[in-house]
C-alpha positions, -999 to +999 in steps of 0.1 A: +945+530+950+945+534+910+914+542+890+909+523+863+913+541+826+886+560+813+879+551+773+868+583+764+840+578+730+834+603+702+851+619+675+887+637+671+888+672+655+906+653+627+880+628+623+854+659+620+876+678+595+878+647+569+842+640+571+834+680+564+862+680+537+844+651+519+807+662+525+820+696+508+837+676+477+810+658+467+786+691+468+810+706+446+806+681+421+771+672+427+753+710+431+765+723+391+757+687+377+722+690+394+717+731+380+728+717+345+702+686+347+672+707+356+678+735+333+680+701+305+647+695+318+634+728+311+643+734+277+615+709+263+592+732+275+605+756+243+606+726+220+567+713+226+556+750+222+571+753+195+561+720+177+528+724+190+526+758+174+539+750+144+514+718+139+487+746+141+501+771+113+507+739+092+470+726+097+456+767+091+477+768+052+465+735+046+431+744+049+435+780+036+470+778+008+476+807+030+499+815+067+479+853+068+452+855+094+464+821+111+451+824+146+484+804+157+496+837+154+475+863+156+481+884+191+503+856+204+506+861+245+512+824+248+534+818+278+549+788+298+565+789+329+604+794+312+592+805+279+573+829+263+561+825+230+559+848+193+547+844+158+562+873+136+561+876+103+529+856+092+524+862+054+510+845+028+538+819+026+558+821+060+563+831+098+586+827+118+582+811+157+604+818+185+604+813+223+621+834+246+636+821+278+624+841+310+633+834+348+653+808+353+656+803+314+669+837+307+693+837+279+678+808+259+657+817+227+646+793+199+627+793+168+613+778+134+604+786+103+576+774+077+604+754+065+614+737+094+643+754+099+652+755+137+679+776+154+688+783+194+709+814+206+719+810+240+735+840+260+750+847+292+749+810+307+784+792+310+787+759+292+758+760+269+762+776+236+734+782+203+735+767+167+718+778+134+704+744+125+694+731+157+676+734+189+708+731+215+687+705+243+722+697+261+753+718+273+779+722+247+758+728+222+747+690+218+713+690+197 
């Protein structure tokens, strides 16, 4: 008496190999576009506090011919969650604002002037790189 074949379902090794192998591809493309589209994300975070701020010293020397004693400035401990922000130099007829990448933002700083001259520095993080007349918003220095 012969038994009949068995047909034996499920996966080969191989089968299991090739799936891994193209599972670990497409993280290794995915993962460093995703890190570069967040930290995209975060950088308007300097550019609004900055803009915002700036709106507010512009309003104070309209009213006053004067950027001394703008409260825009004054003891400055404005903070977001990736930025913190500064006022320095507040006279009579300029300041200078700049925000200051923290956690995850590290390495980022931008800033403006009375007028309107923006720059970013970026530091320490691969792809992305500063400009004197500009705030950087993408990687490669794209403004």
């Amino acid at each position: 008496m012969r038994t009949p074949p068995i047909h034996v379902r499920g996966f080969t090794l191989i089968e299991l190999m090739i799936t891994v192998a193209i599972i670990a591809i497409l993280a290794a493309v995915a993962v460093p576009q995703y890190t570069d589209y967040v930290t995209r994300g975060r950088v308007p975070d300097a550019t609004s506090g900055l803009s915002s701020k700036q709106v507010q010293l512009e309003q104070f020397f309209q009213d006053n011919r004067t950027y001394a004693g703008a409260p825009a400035c004054g003891n400055d401990t404005t903070t977001s969650a990736n930025f913190t922000f500064a006022c320095s130099a507040a006279n009579a007829s300029g300041y200078t604002l700049t925000a200051t990448g923290r956690n995850a933002m590290s390495g980022f700083s931008y800033s403006v002037n009375q007028a309107g001259s923006k720059s970013s520095t970026v530091t320490g993080v691969s792809g992305w790189s500063g400009s004197s007349n500009c705030w950087v918003t993408k990687k490669g220095g794209v403004c």
